[in-house]
DRENDO-1510 file (C-alpha; in Angstrom, 1 decimal, always signed):
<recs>
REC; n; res; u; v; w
REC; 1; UNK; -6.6; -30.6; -4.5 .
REC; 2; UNK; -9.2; -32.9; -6.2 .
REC; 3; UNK; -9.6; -32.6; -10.1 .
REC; 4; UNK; -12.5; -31.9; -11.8 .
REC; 5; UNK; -12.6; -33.9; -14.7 .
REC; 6; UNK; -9.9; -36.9; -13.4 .
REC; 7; UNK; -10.8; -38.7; -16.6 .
REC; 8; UNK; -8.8; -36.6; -19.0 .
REC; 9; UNK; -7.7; -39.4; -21.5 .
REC; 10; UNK; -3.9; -39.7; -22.8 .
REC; 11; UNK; -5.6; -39.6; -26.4 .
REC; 12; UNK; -7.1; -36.2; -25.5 .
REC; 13; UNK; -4.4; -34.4; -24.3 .
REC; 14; UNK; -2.1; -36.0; -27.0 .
REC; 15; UNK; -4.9; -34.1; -29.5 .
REC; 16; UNK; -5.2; -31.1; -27.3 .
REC; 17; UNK; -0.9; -31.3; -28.0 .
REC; 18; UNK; -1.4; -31.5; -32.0 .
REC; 19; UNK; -4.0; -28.4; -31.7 .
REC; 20; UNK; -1.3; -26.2; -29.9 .
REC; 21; UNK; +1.7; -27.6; -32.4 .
REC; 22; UNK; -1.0; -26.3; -35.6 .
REC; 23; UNK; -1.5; -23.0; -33.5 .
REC; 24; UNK; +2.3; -22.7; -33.9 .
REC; 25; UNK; +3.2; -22.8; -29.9 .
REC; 26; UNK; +6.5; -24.3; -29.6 .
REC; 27; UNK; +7.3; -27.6; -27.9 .
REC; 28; UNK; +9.4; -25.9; -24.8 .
REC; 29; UNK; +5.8; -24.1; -24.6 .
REC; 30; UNK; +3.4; -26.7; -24.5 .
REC; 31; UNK; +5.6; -28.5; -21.9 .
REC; 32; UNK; +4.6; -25.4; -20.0 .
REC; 33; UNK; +1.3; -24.9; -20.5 .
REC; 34; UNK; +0.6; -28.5; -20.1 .
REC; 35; UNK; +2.1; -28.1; -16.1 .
REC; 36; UNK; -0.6; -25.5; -15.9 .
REC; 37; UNK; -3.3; -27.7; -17.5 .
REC; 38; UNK; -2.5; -30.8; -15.2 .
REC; 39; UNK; -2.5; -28.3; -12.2 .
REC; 40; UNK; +0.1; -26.2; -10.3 .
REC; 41; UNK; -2.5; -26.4; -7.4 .
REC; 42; UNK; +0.7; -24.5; -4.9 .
REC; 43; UNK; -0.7; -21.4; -7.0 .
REC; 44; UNK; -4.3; -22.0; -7.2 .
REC; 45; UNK; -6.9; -20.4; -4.7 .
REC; 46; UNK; -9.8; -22.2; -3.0 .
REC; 47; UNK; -11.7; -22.0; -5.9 .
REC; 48; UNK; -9.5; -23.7; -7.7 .
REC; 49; UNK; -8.1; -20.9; -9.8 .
REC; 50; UNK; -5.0; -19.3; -10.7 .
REC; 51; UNK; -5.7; -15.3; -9.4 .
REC; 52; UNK; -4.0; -12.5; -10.5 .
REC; 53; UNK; -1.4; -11.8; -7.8 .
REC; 54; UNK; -0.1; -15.2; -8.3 .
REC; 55; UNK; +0.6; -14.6; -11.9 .
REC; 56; UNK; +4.3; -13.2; -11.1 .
REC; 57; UNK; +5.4; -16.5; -9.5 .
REC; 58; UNK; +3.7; -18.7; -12.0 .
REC; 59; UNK; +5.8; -17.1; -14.4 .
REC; 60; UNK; +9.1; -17.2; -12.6 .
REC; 61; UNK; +8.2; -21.2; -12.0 .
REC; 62; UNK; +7.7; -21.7; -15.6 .
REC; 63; UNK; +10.5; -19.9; -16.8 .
REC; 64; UNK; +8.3; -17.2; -19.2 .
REC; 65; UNK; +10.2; -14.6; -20.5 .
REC; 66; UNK; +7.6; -12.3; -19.5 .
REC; 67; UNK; +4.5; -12.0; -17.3 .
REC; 68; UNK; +2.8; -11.1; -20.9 .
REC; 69; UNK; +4.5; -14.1; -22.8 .
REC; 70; UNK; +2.7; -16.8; -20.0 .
REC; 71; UNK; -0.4; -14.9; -20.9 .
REC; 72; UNK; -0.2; -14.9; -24.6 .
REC; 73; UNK; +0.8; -18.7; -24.2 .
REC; 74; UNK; -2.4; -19.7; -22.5 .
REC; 75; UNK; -4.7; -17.1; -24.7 .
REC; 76; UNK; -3.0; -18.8; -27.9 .
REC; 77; UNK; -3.4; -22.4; -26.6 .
REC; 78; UNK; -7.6; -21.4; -26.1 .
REC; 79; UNK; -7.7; -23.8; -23.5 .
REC; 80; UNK; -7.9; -21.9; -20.2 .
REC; 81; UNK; -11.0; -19.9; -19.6 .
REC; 82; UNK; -10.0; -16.4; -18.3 .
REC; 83; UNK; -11.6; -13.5; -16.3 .
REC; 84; UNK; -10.6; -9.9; -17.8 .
REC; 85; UNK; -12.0; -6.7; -16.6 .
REC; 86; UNK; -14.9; -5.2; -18.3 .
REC; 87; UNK; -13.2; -1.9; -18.0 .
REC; 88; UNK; -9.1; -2.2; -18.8 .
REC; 89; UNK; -9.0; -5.8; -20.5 .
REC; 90; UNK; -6.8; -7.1; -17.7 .
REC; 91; UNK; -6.8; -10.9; -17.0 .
REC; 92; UNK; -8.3; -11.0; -13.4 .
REC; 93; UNK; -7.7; -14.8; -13.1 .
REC; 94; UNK; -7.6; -18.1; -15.2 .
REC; 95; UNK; -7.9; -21.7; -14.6 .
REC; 96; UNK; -7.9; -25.6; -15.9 .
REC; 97; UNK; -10.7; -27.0; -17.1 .
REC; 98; UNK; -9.7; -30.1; -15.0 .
REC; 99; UNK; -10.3; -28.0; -11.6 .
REC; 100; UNK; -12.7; -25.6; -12.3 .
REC; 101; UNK; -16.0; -26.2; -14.0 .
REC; 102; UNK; -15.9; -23.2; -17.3 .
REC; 103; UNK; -19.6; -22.7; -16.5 .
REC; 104; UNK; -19.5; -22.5; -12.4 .
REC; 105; UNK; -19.8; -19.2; -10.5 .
REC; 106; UNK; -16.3; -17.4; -9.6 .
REC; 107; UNK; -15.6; -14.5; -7.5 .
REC; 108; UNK; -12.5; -12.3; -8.3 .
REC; 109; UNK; -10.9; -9.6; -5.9 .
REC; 110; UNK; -13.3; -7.2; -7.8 .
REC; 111; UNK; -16.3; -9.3; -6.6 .
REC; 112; UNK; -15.4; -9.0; -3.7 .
REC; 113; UNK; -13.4; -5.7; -3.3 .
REC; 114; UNK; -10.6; -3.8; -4.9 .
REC; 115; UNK; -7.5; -5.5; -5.8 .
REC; 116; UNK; -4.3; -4.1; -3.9 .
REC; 117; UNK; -2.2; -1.4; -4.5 .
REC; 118; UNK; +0.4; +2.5; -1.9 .
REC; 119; UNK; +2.0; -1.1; +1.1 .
REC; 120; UNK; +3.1; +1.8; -0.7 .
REC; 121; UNK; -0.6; +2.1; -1.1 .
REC; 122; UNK; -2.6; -0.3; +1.0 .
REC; 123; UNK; -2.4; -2.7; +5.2 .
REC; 124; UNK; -5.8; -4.1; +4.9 .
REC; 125; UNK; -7.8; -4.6; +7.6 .
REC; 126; UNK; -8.7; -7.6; +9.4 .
REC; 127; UNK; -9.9; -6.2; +12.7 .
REC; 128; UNK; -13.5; -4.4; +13.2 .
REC; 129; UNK; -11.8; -1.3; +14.6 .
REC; 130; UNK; -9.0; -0.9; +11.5 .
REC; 131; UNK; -7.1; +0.2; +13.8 .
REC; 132; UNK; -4.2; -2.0; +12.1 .
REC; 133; UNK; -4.6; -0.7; +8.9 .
REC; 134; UNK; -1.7; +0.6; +7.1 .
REC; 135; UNK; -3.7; +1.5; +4.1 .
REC; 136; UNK; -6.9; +2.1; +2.4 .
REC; 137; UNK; -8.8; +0.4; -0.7 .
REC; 138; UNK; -8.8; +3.4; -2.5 .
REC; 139; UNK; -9.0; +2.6; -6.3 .
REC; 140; UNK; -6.8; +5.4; -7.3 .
REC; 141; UNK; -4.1; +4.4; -5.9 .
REC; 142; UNK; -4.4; +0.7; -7.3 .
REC; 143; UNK; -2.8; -0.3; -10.1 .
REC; 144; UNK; -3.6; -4.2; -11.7 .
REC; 145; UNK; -2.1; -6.5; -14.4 .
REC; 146; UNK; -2.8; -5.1; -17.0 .
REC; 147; UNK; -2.1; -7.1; -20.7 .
REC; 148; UNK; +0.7; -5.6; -21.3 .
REC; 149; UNK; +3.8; -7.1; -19.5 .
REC; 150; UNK; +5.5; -5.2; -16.5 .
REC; 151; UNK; +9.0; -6.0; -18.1 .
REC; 152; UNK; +7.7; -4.2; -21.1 .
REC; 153; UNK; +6.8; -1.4; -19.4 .
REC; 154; UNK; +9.8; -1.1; -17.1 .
REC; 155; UNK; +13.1; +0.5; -18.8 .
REC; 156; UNK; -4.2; +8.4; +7.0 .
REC; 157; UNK; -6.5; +9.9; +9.1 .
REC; 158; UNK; -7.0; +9.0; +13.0 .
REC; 159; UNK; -8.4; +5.9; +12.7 .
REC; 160; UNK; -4.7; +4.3; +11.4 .
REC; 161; UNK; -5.6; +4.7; +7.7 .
REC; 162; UNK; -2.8; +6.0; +6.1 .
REC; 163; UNK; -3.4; +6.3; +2.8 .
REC; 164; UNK; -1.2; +9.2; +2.9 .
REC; 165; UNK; +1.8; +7.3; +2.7 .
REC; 166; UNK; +1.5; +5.8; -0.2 .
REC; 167; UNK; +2.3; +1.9; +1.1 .
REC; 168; UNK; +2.6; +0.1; -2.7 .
REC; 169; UNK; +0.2; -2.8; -4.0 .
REC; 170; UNK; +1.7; -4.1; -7.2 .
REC; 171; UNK; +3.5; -1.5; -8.5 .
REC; 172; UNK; +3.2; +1.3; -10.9 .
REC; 173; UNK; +4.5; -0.8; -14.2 .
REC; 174; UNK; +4.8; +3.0; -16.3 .
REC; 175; UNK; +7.2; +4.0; -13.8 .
REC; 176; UNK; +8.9; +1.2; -11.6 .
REC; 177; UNK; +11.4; -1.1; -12.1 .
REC; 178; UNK; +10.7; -4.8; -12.7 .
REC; 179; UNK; +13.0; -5.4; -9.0 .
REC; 180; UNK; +10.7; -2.4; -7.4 .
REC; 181; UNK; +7.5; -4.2; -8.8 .
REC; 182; UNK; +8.4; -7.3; -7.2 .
REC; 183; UNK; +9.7; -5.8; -3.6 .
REC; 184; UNK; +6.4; -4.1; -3.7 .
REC; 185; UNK; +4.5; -7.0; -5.0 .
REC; 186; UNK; +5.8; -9.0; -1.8 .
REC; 187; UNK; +4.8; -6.4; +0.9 .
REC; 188; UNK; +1.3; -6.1; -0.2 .
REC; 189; UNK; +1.4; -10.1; -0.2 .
REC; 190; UNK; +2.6; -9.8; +3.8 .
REC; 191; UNK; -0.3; -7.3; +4.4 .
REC; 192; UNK; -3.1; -9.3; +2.9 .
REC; 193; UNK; -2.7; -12.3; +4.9 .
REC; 194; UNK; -3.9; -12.4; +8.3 .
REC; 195; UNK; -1.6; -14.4; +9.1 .
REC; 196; UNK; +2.0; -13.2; +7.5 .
REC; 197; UNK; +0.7; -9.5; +9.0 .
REC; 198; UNK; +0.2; -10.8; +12.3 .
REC; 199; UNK; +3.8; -12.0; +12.8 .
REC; 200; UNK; +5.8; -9.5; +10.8 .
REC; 201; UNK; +3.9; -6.2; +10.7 .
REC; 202; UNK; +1.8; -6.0; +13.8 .
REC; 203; UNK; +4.7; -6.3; +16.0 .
REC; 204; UNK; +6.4; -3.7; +14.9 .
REC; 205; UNK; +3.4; -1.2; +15.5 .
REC; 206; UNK; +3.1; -2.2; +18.7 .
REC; 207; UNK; +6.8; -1.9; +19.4 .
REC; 208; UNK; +6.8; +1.4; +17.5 .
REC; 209; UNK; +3.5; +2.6; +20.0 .
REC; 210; UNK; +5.0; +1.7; +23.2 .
REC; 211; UNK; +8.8; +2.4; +22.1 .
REC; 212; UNK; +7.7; +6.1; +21.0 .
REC; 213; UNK; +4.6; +6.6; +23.0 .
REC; 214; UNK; +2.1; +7.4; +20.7 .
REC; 215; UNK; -1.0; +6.1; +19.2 .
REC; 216; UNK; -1.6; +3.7; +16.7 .
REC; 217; UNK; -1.9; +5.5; +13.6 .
REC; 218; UNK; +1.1; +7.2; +14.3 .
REC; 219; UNK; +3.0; +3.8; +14.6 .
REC; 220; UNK; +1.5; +2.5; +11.8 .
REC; 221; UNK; +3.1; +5.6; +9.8 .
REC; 222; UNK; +6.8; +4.3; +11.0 .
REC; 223; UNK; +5.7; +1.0; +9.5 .
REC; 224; UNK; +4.9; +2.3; +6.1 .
REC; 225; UNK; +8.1; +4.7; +6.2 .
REC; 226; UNK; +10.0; +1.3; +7.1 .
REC; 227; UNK; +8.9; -0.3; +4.1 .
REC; 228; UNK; +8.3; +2.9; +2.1 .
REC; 229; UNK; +11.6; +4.3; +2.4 .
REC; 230; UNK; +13.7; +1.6; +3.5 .
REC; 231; UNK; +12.7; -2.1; +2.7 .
REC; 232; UNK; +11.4; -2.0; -0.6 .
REC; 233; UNK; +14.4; +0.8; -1.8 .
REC; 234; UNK; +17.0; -2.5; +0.1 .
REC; 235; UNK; +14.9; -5.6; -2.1 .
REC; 236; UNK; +14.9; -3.9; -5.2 .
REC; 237; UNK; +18.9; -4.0; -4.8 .
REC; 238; UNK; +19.2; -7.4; -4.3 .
REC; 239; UNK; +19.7; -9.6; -7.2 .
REC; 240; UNK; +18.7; -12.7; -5.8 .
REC; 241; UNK; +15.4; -11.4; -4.2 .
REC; 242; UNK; +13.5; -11.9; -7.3 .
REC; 243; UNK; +15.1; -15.7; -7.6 .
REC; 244; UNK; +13.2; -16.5; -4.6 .
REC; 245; UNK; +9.5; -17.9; -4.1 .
REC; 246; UNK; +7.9; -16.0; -1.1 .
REC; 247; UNK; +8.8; -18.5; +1.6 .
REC; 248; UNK; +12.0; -17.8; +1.2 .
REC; 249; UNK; +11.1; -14.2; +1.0 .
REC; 250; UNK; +10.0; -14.2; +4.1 .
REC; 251; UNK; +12.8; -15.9; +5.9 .
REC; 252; UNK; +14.8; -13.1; +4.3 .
REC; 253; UNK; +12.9; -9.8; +5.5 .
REC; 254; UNK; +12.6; -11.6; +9.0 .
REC; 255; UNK; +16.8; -12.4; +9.5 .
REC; 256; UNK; +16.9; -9.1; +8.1 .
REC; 257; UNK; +14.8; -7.5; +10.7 .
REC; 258; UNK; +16.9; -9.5; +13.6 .
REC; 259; UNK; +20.4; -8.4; +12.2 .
REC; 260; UNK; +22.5; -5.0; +12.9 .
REC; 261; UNK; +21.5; -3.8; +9.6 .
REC; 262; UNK; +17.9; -4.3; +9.5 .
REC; 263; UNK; +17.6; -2.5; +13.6 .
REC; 264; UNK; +19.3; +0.3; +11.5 .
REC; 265; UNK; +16.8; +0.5; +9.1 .
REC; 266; UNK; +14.5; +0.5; +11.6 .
REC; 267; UNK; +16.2; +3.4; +13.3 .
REC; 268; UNK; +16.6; +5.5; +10.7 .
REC; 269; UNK; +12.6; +5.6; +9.9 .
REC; 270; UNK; +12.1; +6.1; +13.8 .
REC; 271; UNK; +14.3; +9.3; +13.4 .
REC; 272; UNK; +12.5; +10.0; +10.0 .
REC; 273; UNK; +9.1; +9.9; +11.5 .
REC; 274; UNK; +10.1; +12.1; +14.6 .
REC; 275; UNK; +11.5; +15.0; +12.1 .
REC; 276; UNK; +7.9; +14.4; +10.0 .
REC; 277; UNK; +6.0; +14.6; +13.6 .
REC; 278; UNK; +7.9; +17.5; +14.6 .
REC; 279; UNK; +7.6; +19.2; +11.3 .
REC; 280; UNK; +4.2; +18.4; +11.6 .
REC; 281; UNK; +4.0; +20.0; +15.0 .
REC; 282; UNK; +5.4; +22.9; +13.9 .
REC; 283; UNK; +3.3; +23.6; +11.2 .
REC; 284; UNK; +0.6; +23.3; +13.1 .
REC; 285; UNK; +1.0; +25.6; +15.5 .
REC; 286; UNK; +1.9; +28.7; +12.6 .
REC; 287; UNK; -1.3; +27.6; +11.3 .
REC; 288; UNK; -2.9; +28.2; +14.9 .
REC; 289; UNK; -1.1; +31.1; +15.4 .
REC; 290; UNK; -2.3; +32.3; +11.5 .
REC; 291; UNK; -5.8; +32.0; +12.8 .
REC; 292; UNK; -5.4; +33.7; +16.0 .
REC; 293; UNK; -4.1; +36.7; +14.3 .
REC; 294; UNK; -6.9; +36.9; +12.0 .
REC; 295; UNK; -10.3; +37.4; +13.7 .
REC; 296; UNK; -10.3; +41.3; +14.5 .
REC; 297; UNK; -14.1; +41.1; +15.4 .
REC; 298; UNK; -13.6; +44.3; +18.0 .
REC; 299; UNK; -10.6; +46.0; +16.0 .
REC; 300; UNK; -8.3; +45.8; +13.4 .
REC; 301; UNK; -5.8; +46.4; +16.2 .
REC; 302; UNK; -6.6; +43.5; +18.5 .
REC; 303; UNK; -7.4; +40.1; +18.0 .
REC; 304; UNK; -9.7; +37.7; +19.4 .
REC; 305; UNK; -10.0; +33.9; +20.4 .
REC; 306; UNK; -13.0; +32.6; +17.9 .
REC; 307; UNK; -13.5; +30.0; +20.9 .
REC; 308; UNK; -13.5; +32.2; +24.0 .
REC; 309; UNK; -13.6; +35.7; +22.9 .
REC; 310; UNK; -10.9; +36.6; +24.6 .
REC; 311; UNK; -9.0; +39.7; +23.2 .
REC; 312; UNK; -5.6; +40.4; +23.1 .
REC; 313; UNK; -2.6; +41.9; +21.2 .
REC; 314; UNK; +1.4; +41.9; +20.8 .
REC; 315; UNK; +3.5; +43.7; +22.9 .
REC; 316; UNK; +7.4; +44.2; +21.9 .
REC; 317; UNK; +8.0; +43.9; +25.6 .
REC; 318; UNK; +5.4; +42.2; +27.5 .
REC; 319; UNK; +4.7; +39.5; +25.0 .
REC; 320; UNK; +1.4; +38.9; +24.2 .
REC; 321; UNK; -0.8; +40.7; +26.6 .
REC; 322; UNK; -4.8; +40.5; +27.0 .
REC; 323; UNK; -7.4; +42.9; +27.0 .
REC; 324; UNK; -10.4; +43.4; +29.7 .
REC; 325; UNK; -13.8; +42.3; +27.9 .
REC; 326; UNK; -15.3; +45.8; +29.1 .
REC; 327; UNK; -12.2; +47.7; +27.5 .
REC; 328; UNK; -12.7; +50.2; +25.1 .
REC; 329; UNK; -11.6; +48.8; +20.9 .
REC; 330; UNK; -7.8; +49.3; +20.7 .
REC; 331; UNK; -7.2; +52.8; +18.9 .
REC; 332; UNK; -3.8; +51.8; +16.9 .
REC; 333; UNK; -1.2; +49.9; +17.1 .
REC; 334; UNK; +0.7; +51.9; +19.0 .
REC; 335; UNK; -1.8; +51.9; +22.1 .
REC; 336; UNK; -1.1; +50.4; +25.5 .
REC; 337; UNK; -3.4; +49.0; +27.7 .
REC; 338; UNK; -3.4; +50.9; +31.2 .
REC; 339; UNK; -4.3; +48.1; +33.7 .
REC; 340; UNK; -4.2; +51.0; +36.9 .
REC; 341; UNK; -6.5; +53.8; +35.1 .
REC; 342; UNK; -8.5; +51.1; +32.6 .
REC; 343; UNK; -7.5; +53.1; +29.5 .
REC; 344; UNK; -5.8; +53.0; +26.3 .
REC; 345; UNK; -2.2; +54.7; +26.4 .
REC; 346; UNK; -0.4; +55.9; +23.1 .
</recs>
């Protein structure tokens, strides 16, 4: 990745040095900052910025305390230009003079769309149909860096959106663990690219659809009870999870999927999303039955189909047992259709 500015003098960034030593930022820091300055272009975007969801690894790779403690570095330093929300006050993105002109034009996730959120609450789309998608865009369910550190913090409908399920983004940093934030963190990594989704998530909905026979929202559902419920709960136990960068993240969660353990995960939210679908089932068809039972359009001792008109009512013996459209209302409960003389019997 080309500089902008390749002409940076040694004089000038031995003064730049001097300014950060008078600002009081320590000499462990500026060794830091000046790795950022010079360009960590592995964590830089096309545009030749460092964005938001790459703030977590920049951190780790510079050994910050703190998310908040690599932001406070760069603010006190005054030499990286940032983008903050208007709204919150969160930094959006920053960058290097020496890549990125101050006065250019930039376009942040909020440009272009809403940052991520519930893998736990987002799988966004990439084909015309969304048929894929795991998750919507909903900025509710979004949560973003805010200034204030996460360690700090820390003690869908037919179409296959399943918003529902709450897939995560980057975490809720009131409630979750710094471990959970970062399990989360990498799944909504993995659905955001095209290219990670298509060779970790997709198959599994398509095993899932044929595996199950259903349709594709319903196997995108196992997927985000997989990961809901079973992958990120199995990451945020693993110590050495958050030691790695997300290459080896990757090579994790897909040995993990080949081995004995990781087919039982994926067994387990299988059998998890059956007892939902069949809970589901069930429900709906009291619900059905409810409304059934409630349209007494003739009398309030029959019922009638709101779709057909067909009447009907319960018989101890007989089961449910229907009426003749020409027959008289139903006099009480008690009475009993006579299908020989065409009259009510009580």
């Amino acid at each position: 990745m080309q500089q902008n500015d390749p002409s940076m003098s040694v004089a000038g960034l031995k003064k730049m040095m001097h300014i950060w030593k008078s600002r009081n930022i320590t000499d462990s820091t500026t060794t830091k900052l000046l790795e950022l300055y010079l360009g960590l272009t592995a964590y830089m975007n096309s545009q030749k910025i460092y964005p938001q969801e790459n703030f977590y690894e920049i951190r780790n790779s510079l050994r910050f305390s703190t998310t908040q403690a690599l932001i406070e570095a760069m603010k006190r330093s005054q030499a990286f230009p940032f983008v903050t929300d208007p709204e919150t006050g969160a930094v959006k993105a920053f960058w290097s003079p020496l890549y990125h002109e101050t006065n250019s034009e930039i376009h942040t996730e909020k440009d272009n769309g809403p940052a991520s959120q519930t893998f736990a609450q987002t799988f966004v789309p990439t084909d015309n149909n969304n048929i894929n998608n795991i998750y919507t865009n909903s900025t509710n369910e979004r949560t973003s860096f805010r200034s204030s550190s996460p360690e700090k913090d820390s003690p869908k409908d037919d179409s296959g959106n399943l918003s529902e399920e709450n897939f995560p983004g980057q975490g809720n940093f009131t409630t979750d663990t710094l471990p959970t934030i970062a399990a989360k963190e990498f799944f909504h990594r993995i659905n955001t690219s095209k290219e990670e989704k298509a060779g970790i998530l997709i198959p599994l909905i398509d095993r899932f659809q044929q595996q199950e026979g259903i349709d594709r929202p319903q196997a995108c559902r196992i997927v985000v009870c997989l990961v809901n419920e079973k992958l990120i709960p199995y990451f945020t136990a693993q110590v050495k999870f958050r030691k790695l960068n997300h290459t080896g993240r990757l090579a994790w969660l897909a040995n993990l999927l080949k081995s004995a353990h990781g087919q039982n995960l994926i067994a387990q939210a299988i059998q998890s999303h059956r007892t939902k679908r069949e809970q589901e089932a069930r429900e709906n068809c009291r619900k059905q039955c409810s409304e059934l039972r409630s349209f007494h359009p003739v009398s309030p001792h029959e019922w009638s189909d709101r779709e057909s008109g067909s009447r009907f009512y319960d018989d101890a013996t007989e089961g449910t047992v229907l009426i003749p459209a020409e027959a008289a209302p139903r006099p009480s409960e008690k009475a009993v259709w006579n299908v020989l003389s065409h009259l009510w019997n009580e």
